[in-house]
BALOKE-20998 format. One line per 5 residues: number of its first residue (from 1); their letters; for each residue x negated, z, y of N, C-alpha, C, CB. Coordinates in steps of 0.1 Angstrom, whole numbers, plus 5000, padded with zeros to 4 digits. Each point is the difference from the previous one (the first is absolute). Glycine has a CB too. Layout:
BEGIN
NUM	a	X Z Y X Z Y X Z Y X Z Y | ...
END
This chain:
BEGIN
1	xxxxx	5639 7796 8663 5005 5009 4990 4992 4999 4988 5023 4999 5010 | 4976 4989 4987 4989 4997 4986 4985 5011 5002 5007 4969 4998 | 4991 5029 5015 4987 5007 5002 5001 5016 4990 4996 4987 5029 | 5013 5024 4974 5005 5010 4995 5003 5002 4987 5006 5000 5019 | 4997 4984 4975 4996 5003 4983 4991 4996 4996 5016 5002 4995
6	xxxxx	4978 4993 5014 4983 4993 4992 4989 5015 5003 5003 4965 5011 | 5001 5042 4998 4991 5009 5003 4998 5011 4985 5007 4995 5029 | 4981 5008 4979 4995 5009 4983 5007 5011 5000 4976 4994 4996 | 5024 5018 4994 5009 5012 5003 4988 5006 5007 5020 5002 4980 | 4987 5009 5025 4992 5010 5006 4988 5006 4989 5022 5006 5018
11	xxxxx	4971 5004 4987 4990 5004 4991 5003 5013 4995 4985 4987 5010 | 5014 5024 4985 5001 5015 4998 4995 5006 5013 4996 4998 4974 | 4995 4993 5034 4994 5008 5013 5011 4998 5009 4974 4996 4998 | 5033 4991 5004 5009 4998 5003 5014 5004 5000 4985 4990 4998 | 5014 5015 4992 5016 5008 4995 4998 5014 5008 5006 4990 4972
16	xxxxx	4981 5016 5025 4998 5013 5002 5002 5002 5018 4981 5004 4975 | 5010 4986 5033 5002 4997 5012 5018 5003 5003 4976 4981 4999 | 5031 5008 4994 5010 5001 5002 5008 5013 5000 4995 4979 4993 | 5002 5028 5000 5008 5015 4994 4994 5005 5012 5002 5005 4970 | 4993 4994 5032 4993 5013 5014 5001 4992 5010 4980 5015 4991
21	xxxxx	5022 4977 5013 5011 4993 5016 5007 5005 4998 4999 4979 5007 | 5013 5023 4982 5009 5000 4996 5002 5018 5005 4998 4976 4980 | 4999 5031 5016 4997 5017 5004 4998 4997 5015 4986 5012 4977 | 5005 4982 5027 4996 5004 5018 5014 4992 5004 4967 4998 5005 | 5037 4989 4989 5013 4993 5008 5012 5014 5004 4998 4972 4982
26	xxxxx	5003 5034 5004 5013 5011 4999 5000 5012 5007 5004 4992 4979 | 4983 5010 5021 4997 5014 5013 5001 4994 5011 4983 5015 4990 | 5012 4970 5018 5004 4999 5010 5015 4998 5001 4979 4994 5004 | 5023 4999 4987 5017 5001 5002 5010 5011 5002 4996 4984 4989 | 4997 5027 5004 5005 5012 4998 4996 5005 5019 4996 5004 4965
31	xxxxx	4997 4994 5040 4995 5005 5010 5008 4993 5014 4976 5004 4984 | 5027 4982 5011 5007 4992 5013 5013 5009 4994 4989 4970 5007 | 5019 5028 4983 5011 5007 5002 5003 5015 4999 5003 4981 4995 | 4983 5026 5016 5002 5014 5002 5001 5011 4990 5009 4990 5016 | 4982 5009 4979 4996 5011 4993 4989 5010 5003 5009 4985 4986
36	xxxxx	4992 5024 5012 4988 5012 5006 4986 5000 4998 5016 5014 4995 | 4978 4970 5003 4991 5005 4996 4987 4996 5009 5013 4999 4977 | 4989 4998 5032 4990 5001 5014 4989 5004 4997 5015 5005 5014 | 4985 5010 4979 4983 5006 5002 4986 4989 4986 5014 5035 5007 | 4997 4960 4985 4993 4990 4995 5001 4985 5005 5002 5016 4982
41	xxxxx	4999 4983 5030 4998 4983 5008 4993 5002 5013 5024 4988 4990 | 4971 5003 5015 4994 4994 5009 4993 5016 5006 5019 4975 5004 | 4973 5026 4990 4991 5016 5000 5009 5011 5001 4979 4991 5014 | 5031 5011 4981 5006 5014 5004 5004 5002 5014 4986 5009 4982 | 5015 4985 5026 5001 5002 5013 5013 5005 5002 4984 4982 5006
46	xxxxx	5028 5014 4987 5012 4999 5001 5007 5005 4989 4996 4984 5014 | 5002 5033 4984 5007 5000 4983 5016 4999 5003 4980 5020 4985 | 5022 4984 5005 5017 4999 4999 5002 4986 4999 5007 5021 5014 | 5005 4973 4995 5006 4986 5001 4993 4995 5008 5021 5004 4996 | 4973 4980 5005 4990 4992 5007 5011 4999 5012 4981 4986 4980
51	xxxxx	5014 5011 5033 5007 4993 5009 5005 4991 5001 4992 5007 5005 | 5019 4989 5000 5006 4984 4998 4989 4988 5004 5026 5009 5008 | 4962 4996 4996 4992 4987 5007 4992 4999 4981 4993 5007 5040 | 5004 5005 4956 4990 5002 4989 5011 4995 4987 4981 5022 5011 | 5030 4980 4986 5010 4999 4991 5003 4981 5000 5010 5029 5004
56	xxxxx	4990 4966 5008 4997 4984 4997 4984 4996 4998 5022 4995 5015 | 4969 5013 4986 4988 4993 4998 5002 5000 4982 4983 5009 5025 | 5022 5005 4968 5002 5003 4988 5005 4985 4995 5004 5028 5002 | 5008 4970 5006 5007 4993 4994 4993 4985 4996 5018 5014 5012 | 4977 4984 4998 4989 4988 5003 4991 4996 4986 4998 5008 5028
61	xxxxx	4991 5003 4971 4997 5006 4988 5003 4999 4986 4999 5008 5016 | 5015 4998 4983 5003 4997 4988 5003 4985 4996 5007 5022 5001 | 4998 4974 5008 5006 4979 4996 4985 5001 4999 5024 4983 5017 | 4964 5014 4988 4990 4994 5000 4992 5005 4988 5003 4996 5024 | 4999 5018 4971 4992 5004 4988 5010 4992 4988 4990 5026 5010
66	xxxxx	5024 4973 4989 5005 4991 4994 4998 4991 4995 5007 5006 5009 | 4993 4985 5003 4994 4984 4999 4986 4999 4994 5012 4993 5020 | 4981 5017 4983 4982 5001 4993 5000 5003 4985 4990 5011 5023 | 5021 5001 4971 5000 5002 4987 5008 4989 4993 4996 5024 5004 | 5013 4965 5008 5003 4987 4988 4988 4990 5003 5030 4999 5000
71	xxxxx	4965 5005 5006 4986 4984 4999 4988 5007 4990 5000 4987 5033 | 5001 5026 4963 4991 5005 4991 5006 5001 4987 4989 5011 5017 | 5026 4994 4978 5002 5003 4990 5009 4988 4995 4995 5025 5004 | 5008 4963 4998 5006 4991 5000 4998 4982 5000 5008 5024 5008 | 4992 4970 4990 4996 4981 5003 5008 4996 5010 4996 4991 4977
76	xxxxx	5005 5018 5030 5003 4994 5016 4996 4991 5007 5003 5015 5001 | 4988 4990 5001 4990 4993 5006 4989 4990 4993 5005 5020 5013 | 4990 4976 4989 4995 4987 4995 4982 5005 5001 5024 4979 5011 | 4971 5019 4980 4988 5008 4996 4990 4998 5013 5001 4997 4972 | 4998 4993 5037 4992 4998 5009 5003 5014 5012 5000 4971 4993
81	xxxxx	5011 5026 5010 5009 5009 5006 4999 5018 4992 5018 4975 5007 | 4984 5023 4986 4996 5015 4993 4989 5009 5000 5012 4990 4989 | 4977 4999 5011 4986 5004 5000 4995 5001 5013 4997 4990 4980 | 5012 5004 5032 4993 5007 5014 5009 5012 5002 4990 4976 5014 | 5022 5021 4985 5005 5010 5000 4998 5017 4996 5009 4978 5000
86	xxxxx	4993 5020 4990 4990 5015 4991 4985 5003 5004 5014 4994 4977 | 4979 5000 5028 4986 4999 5004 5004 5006 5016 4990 4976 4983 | 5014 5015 5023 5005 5011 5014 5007 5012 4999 5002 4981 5011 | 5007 5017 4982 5006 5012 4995 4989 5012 4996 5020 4983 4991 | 4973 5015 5003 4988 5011 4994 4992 5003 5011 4998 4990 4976
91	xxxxx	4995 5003 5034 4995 5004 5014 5009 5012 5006 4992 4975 5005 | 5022 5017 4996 5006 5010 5013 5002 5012 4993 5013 4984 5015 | 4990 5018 4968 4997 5017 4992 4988 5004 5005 5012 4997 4977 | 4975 4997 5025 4989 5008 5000 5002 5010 5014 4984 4981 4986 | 5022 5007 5024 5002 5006 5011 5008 5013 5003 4995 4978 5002
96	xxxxx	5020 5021 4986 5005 5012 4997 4999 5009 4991 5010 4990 5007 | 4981 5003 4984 4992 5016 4994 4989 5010 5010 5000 4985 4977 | 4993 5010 5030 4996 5006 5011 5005 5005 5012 4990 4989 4990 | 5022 5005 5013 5010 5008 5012 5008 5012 4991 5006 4974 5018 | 4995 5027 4969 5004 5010 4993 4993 5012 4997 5010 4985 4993
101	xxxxx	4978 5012 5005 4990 5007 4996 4995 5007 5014 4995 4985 4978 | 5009 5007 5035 4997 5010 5008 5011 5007 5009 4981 4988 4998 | 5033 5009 4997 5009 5004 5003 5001 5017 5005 5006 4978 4985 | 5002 5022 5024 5000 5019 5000 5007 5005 4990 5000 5004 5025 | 5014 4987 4972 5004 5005 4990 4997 5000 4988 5010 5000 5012
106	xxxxx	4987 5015 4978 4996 5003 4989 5008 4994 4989 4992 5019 5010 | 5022 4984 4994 5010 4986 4991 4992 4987 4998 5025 5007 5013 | 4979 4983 5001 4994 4990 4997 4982 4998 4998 5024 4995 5010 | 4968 5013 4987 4990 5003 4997 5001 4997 4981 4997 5018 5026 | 5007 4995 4970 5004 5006 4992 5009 4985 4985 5001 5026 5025
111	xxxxx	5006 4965 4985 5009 4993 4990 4996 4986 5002 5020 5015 5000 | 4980 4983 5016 5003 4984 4999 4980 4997 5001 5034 4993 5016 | 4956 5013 4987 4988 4991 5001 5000 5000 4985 4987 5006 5023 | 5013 5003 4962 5001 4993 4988 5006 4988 5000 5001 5019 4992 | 5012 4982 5010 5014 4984 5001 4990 4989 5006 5026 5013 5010
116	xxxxx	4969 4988 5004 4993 4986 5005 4987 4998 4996 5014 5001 5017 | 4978 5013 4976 4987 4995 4994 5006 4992 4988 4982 5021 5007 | 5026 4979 4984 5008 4995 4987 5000 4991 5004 5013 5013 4990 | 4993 4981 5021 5009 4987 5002 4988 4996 5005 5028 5002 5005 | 4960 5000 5003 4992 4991 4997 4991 4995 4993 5007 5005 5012
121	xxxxx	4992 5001 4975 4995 4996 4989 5004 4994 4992 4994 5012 5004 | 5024 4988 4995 5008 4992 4993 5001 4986 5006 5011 5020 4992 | 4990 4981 5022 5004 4988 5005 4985 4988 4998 5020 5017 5017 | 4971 4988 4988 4983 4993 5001 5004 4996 4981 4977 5020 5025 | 5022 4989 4968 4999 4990 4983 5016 4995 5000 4980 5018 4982
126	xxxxx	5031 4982 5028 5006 4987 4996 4999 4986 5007 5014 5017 4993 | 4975 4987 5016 5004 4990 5007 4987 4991 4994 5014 5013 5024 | 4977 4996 4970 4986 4988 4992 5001 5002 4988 4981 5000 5015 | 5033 4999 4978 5004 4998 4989 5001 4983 4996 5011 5026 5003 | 4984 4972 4986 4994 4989 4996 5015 4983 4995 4975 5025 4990
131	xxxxx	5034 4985 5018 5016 4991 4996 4997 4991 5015 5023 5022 4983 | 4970 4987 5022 5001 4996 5016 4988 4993 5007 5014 5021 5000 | 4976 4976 4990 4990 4995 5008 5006 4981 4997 4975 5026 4996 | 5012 4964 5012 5004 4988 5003 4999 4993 4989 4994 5002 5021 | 5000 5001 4967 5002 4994 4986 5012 5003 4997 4977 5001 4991
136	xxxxx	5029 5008 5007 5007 5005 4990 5018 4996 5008 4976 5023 4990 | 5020 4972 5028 5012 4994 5003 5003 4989 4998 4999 5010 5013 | 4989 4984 4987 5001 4984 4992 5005 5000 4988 4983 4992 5010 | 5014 5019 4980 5005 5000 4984 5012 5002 5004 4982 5009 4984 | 5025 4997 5024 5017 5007 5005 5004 4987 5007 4996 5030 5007
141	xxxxx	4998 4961 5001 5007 4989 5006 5001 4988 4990 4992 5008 5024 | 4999 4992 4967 5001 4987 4993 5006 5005 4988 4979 4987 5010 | 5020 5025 4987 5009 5001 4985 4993 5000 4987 5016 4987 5011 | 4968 5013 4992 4991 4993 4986 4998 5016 4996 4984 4972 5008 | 5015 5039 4998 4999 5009 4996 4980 4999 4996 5032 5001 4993
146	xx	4960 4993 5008 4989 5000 5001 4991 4997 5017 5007 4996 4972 | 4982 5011 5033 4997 4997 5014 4993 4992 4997 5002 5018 5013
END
């Protein structure tokens, strides 16, 4: 538990990360609990209400975008942990800014490849934000406040 208050705060890239998990968490959530909005998920394939097989993937989704905007906007996590984290995290957006961008649907065209080009820009400068590199954990583990 000490680890969590020794950790540094998040960064402004970090917060911002956070606010936009935070938007994708609530559309998927909005989406597992059946809402119409299909032609903006998983390419439009399915407008209206997702299927019950696609409405738990949503659901899946949202816990997991969750847990990603508290290891980005929060001292949850312990800077070592934060920094692979948000670093993988920023890969698998490139990977969804590009499944967006080639999406059929014009919705998700249109809204979420901005959202995951963002988040991976925000996430990559929080994750080599300078609270978080190996000097600046040692200043966070020992307390001297100098690396």
């Amino acid at each position: 538990m000490s680890r969590t208050t020794n950790s540094p705060s998040p960064s402004a890239a970090g917060r911002v990360a956070a606010a936009l998990l935070l938007v994708v968490a609530a559309f998927q959530a909005a989406l597992a609990a059946g809402a119409p909005l299909g032609e903006a998920a998983f390419g439009g394939a399915r407008p209206g209400v997702l299927p019950d097989t696609l409405r738990v993937s949503s659901a899946i989704a949202a816990v997991a975008y969750l847990l990603l905007a508290a290891v980005a906007g929060t001292r949850w996590a312990g800077p070592a942990v934060r920094r692979r984290v948000l670093t993988g995290a920023a890969g698998v957006m490139v990977v969804g800014s590009i499944v967006n961008l080639a999406s059929p649907s014009f919705v998700e065209r249109m809204i979420w490849t901005p959202v995951t080009v963002a988040l991976v820009v925000a996430l990559w400068h929080a994750a080599r934000h300078g609270s978080l590199s190996r000097a600046s954990r040692s200043s966070v583990a020992f307390g001297s406040g100098q690396a």
